[in-house]
BADRENZA-660946 format. One record per residue (C-alpha): x, z, y; residue in three letters; residue number from 1. Coordinates in Angstrom, 3 decimals, always signed. Layout:
+----------+----------+----------+---------+-----+
|     east |       up |    north | residuo | num |
+----------+----------+----------+---------+-----+
|        X |        Z |        Y |     ALA | NUM |
...
+----------+----------+----------+---------+-----+
REM end
This chain:
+----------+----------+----------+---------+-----+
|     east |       up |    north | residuo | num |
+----------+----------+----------+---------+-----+
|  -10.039 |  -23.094 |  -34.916 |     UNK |   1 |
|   -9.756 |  -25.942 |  -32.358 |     UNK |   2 |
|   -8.183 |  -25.562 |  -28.830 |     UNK |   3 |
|  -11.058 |  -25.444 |  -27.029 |     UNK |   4 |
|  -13.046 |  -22.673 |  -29.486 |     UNK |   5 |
|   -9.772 |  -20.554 |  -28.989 |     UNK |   6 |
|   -9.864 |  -21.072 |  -25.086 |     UNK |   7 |
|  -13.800 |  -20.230 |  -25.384 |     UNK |   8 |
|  -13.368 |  -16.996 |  -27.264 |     UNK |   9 |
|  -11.092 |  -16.316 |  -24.889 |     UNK |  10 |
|  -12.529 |  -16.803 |  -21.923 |     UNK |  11 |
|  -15.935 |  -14.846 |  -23.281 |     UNK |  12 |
|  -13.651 |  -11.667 |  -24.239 |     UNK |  13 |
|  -12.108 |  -11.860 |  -20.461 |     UNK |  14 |
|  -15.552 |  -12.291 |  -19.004 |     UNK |  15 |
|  -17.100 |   -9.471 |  -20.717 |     UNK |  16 |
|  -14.044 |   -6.992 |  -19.548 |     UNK |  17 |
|  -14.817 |   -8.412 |  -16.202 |     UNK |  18 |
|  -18.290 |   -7.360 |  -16.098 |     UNK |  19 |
|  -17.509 |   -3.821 |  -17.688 |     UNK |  20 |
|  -14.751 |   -3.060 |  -14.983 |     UNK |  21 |
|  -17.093 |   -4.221 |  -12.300 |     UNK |  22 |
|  -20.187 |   -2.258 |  -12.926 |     UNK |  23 |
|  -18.427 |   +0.992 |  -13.640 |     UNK |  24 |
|  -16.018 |   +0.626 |  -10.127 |     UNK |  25 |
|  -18.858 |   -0.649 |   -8.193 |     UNK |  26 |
|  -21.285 |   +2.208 |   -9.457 |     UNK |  27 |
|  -18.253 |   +4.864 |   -7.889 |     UNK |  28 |
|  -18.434 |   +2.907 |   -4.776 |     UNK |  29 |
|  -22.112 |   +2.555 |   -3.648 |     UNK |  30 |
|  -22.192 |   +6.471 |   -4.671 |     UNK |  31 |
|  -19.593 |   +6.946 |   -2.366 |     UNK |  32 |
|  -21.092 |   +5.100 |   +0.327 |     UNK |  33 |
|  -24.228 |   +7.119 |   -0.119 |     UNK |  34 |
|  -23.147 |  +10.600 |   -0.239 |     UNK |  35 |
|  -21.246 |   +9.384 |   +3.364 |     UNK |  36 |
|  -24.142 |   +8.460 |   +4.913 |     UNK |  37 |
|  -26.169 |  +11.391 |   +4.118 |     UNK |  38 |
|  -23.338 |  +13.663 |   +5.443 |     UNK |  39 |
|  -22.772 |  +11.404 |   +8.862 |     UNK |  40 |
|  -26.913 |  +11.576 |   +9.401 |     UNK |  41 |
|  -26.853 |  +15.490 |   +8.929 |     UNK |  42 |
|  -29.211 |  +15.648 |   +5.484 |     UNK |  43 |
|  -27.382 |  +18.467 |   +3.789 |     UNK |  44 |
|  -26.436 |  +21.096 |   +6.570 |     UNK |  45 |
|  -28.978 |  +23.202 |   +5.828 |     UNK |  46 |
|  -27.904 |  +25.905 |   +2.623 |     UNK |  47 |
|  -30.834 |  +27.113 |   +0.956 |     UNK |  48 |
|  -30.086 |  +30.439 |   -1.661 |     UNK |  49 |
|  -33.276 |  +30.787 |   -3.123 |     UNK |  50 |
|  -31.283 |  +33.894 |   -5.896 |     UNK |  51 |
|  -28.670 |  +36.339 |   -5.608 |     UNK |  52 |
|  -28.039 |  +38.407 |   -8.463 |     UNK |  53 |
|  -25.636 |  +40.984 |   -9.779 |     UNK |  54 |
|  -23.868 |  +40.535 |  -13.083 |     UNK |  55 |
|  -21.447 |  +42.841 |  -14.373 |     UNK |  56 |
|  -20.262 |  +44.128 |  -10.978 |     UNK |  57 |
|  -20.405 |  +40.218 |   -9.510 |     UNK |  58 |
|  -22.430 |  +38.454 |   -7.266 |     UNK |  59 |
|  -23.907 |  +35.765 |   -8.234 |     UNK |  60 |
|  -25.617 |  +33.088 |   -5.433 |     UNK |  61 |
|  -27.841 |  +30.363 |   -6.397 |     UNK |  62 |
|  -28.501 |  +27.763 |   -4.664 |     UNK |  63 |
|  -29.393 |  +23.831 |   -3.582 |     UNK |  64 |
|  -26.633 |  +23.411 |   -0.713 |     UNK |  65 |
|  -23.257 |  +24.995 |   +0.878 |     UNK |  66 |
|  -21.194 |  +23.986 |   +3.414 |     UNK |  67 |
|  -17.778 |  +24.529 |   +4.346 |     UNK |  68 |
|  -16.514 |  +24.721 |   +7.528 |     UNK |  69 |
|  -12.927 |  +25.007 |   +9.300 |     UNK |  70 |
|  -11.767 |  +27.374 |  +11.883 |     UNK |  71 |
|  -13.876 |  +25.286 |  +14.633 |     UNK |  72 |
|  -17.003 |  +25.298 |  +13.201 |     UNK |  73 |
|  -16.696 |  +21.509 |  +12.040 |     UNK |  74 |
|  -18.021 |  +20.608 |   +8.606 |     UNK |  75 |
|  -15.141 |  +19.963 |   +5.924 |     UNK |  76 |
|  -16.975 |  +19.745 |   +2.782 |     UNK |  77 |
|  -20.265 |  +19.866 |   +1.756 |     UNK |  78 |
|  -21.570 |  +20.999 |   -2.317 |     UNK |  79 |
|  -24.868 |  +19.601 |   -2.418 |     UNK |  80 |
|  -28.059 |  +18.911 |   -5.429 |     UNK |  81 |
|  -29.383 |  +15.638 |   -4.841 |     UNK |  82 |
|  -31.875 |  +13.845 |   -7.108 |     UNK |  83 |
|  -28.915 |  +12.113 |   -9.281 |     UNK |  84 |
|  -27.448 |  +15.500 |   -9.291 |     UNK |  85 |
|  -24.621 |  +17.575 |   -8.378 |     UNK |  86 |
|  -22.281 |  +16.540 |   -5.829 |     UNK |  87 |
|  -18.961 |  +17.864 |   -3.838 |     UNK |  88 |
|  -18.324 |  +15.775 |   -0.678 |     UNK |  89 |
|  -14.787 |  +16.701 |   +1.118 |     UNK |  90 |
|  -14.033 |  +15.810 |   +4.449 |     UNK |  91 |
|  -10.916 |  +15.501 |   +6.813 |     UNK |  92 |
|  -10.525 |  +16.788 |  +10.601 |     UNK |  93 |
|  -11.709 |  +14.294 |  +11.992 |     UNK |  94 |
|  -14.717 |  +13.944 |  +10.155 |     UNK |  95 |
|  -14.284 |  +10.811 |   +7.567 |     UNK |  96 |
|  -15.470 |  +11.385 |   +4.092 |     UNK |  97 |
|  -12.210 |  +11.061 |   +2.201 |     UNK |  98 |
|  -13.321 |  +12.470 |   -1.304 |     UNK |  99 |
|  -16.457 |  +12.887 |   -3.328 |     UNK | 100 |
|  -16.773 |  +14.671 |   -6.844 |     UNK | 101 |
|  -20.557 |  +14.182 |   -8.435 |     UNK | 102 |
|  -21.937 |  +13.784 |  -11.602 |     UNK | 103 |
|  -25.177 |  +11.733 |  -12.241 |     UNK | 104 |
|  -27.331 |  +10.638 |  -15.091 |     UNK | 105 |
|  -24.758 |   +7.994 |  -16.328 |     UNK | 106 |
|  -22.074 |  +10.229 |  -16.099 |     UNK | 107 |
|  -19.127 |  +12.035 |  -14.153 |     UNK | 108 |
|  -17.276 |   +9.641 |  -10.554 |     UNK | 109 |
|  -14.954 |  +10.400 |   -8.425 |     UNK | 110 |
|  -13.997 |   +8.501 |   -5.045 |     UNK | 111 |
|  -10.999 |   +8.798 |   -3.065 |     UNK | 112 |
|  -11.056 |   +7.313 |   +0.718 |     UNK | 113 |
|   -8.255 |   +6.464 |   +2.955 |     UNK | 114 |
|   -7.906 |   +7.681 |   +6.883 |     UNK | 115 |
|  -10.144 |   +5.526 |   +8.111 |     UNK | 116 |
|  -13.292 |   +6.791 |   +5.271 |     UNK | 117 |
|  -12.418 |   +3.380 |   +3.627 |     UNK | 118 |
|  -12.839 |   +3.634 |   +0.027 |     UNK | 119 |
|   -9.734 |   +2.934 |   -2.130 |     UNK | 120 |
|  -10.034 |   +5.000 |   -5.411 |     UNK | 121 |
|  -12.432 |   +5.013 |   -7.616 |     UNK | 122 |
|  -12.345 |   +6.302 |  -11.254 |     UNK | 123 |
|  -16.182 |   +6.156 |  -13.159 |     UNK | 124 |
|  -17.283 |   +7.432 |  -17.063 |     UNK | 125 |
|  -20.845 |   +6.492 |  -18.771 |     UNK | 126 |
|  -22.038 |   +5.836 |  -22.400 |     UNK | 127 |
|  -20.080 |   +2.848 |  -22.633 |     UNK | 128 |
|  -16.620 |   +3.425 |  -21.892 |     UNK | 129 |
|  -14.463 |   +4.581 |  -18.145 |     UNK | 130 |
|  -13.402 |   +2.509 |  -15.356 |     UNK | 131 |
|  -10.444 |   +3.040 |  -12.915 |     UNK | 132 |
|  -10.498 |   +0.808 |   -9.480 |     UNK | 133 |
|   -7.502 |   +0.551 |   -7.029 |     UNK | 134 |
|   -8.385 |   -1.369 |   -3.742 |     UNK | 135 |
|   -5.347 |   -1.983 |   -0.872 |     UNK | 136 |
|   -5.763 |   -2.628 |   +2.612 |     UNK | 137 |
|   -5.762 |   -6.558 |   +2.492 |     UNK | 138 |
|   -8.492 |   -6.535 |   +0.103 |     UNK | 139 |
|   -6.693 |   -6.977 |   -3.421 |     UNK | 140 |
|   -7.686 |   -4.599 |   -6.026 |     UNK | 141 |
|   -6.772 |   -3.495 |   -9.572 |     UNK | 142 |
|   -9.297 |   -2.788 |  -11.618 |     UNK | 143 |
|   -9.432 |   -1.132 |  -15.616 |     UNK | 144 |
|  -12.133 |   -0.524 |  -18.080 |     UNK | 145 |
|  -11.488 |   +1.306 |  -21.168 |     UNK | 146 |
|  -14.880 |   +0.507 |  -23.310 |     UNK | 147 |
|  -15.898 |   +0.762 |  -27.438 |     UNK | 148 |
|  -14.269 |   -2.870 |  -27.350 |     UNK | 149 |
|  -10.786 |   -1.682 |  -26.234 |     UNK | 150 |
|   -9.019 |   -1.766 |  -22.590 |     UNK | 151 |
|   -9.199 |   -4.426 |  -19.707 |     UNK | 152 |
|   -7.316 |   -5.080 |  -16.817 |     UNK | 153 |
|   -8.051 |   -7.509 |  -14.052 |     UNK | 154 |
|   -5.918 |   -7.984 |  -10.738 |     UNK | 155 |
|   -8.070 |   -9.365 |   -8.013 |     UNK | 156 |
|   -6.885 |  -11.147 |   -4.707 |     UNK | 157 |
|   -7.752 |  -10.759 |   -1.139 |     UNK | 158 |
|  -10.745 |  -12.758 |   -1.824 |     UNK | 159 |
|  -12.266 |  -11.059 |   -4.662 |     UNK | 160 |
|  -10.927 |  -13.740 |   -7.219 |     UNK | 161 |
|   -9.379 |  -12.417 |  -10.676 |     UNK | 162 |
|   -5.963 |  -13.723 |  -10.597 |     UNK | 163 |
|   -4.709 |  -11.942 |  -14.258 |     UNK | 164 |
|   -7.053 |  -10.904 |  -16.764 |     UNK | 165 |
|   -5.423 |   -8.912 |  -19.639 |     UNK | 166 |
|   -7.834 |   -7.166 |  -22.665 |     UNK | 167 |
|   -7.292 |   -6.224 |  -25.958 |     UNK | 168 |
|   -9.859 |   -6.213 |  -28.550 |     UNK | 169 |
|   -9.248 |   -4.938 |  -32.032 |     UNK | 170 |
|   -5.684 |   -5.482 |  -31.907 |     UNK | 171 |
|   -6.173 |   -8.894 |  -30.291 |     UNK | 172 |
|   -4.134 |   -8.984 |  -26.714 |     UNK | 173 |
|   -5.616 |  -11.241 |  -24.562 |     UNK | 174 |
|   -3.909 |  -12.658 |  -21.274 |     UNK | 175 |
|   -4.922 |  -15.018 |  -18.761 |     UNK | 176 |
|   -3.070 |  -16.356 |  -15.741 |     UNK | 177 |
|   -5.311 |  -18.173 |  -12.660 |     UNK | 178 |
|   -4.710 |  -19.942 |   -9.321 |     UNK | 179 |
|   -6.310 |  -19.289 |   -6.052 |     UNK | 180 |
|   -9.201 |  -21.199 |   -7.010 |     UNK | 181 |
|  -10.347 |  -19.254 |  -10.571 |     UNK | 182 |
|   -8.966 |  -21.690 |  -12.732 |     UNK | 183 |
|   -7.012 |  -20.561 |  -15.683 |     UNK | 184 |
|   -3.514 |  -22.079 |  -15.252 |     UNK | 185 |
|   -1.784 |  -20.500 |  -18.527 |     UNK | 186 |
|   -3.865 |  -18.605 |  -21.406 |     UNK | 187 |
|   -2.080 |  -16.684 |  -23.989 |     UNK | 188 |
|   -3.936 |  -15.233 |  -27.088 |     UNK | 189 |
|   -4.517 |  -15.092 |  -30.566 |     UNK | 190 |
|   -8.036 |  -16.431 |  -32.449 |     UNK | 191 |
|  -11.104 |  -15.391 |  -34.352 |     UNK | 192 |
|  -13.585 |  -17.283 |  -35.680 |     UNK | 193 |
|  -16.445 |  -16.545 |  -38.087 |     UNK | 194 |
|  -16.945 |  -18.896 |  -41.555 |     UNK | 195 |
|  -20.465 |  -20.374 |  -42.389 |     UNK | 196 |
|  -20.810 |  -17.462 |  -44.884 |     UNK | 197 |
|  -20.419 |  -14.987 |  -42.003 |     UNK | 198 |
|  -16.868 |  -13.601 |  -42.945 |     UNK | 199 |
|  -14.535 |  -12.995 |  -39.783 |     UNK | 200 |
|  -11.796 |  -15.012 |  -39.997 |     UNK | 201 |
|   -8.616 |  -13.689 |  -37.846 |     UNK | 202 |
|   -5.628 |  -15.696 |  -36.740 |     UNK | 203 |
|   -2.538 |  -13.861 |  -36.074 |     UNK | 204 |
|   -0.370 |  -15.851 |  -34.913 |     UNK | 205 |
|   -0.631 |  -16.598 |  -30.752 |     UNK | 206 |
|   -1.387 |  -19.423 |  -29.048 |     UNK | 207 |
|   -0.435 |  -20.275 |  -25.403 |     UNK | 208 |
|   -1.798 |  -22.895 |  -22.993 |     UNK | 209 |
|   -1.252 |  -24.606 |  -19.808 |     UNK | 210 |
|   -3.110 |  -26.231 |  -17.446 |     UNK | 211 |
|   -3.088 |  -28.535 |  -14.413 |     UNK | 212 |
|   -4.977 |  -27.581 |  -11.517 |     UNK | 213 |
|   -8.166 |  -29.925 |  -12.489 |     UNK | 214 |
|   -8.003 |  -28.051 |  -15.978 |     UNK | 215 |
|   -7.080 |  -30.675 |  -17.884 |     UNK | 216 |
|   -4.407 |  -28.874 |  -20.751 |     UNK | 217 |
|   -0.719 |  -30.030 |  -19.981 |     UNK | 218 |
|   +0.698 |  -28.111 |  -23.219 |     UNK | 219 |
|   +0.117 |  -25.969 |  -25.813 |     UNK | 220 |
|   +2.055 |  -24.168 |  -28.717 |     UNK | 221 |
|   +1.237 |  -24.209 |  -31.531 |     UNK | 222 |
+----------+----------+----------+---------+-----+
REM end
């Protein structure tokens, strides 16, 4: 395999855990954003029980929508159907949204929110694997997807740029090292290729690379 088929199948394999991480975090986040809104515009105050039952010397309440409320009378938390389905929305005193539990047709999120109702936690499952996003203050982030593939991790700057990409598929580690500007300044992995005959061809041993910051390669081993 030549330098620059190694550096493609590496940057295809980082690219992919990219994607995976950022459709499973995002998905967390505009749920989160949603379930806010409808509790700031006043959608789900209203708890319908349409069935109340005894069981075995228990009540039993069914029903679309509770709310919980503190001492005050001020909303804390809010366990709500929507058309996705099934949601628990937690709230602090002072009335930012600052966790939400739901599951919908893809599968089971949770979002965690700092003082200010910004979200900073997000942790996402579906058919095709889990994601877990970290987001700080400044704007950098930490993202990892677990998917069929294996695990990826990507740590992203304060301007939404990947700055080290790290995945593992089938045993083969994968990490890359970039400047402020995306480019890959050191790659370290080992190969794969596939003969004419369609047999998988695996190469062990590691290679690393370095670039210059127009991409051209400065050195590589082996």
């Amino acid at each position: 395999m030549t330098t620059e088929e190694r550096l493609e199948k590496l940057e295809l394999e980082l690219a992919r855990t990219k994607r995976n991480s950022r459709r499973l975090i995002l998905g967390g986040m505009g749920l989160f954003l949603g379930l806010s809104a409808l509790l700031v515009a006043g959608r789900t105050t209203t708890s319908t029980v349409y069935a109340q039952e005894k069981t075995n010397d228990k009540t039993v309440i069914r029903a679309n929508a509770f709310i919980l409320l503190d001492e005050q009378g001020r909303e804390r938390g809010a366990l709500s159907m929507y058309s996705f389905g099934p949601a628990l929305t937690l709230l602090d005193e002072k009335n930012k949204t600052r966790a939400v539990l739901s599951v919908g047709k893809e599968g089971p999120n949770l979002s965690l929110a700092d003082e200010k109702g910004k979200p900073r936690v997000f942790l996402a499952m579906d058919e095709k694997g889990m994601g877990l996003g970290m987001f700080a203050e400044q704007g950098n982030s930490l993202t990892l997807a677990v998917i069929k593939d294996g695990p990826g991790l990507n740590l992203v700057d304060e301007n939404g740029g990947i700055r080290v990409a790290l995945c593992l598929d089938k045993d083969r580690p994968m990490l890359d090292l970039r400047d402020e500007n995306g480019k890959s300044r050191a790659v370290l992995g080992s190969g794969r290729t596939t003969a004419p005959d369609g047999k998988i061809i695996s190469y062990p041993e590691s290679s690393l690379l370095l670039f210059g910051p127009e991409g051209k390669i400065i050195w590589q081993a082996p």
